[in-house]
C-alpha positions in Angstrom: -65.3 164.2 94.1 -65.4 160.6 92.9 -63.0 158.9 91.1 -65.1 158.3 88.5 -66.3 160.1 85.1 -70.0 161.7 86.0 -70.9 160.3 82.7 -74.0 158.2 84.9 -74.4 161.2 87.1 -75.1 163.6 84.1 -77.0 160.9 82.2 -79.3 159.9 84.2 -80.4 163.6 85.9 -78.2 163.1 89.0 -76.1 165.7 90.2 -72.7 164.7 91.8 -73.9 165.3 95.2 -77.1 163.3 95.1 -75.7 159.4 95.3 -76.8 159.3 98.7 -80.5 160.4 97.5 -80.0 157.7 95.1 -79.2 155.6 97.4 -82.4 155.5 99.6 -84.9 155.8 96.9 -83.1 152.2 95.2 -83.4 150.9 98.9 -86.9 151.7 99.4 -88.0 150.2 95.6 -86.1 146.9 96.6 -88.0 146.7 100.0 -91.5 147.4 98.1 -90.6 144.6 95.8 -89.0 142.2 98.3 -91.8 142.7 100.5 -94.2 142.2 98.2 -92.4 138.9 96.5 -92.4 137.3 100.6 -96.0 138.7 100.7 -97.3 136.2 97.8 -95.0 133.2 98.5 -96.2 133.3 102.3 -97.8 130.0 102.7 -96.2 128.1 99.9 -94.2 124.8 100.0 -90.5 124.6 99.6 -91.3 123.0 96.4 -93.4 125.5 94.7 -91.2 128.2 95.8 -88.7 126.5 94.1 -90.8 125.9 91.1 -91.6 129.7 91.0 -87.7 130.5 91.5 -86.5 128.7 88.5 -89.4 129.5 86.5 -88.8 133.1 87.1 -84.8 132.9 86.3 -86.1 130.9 83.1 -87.7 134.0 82.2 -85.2 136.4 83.1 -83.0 133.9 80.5 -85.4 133.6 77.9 -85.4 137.1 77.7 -81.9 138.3 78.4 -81.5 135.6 74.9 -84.2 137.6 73.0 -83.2 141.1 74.2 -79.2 139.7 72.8 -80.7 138.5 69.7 -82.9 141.7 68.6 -80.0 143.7 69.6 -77.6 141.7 66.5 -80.3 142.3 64.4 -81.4 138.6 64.8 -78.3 136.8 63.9 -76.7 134.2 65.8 
């Protein structure tokens, strides 16, 4: 038994025994998308991979602020 509450286990349809299932199913999803970010970027300049790179973590900001801000109900 973990150390842990099964809070996540329950919650999320995971029995305690199944972390290891878990496990390889999240490993396989990163490979797909990992493979699949290499795939399109094959060919590119270290420039426009750059460009790409902090255009994407621009995103992932813009919305991590907007996701923040609907969440207080739209206050500061």
């Amino acid at each position: 038994m973990m150390w842990h509450h099964d809070y996540h286990a329950d919650h999320y349809g995971y029995s305690a025994g199944s972390w290891l299932g878990h496990t390889i199913v999240s490993a396989i999803i990163h490979g797909l998308i990992y493979g699949a970010i290499f795939h399109i970027m094959r060919g590119m300049g270290i420039g426009e991979v750059l460009l790409v790179a902090g255009g994407g973590v621009a995103l992932v900001g813009c919305g991590w602020w907007i996701w923040n801000r609907l969440a207080q109900g739209g206050r500061p």
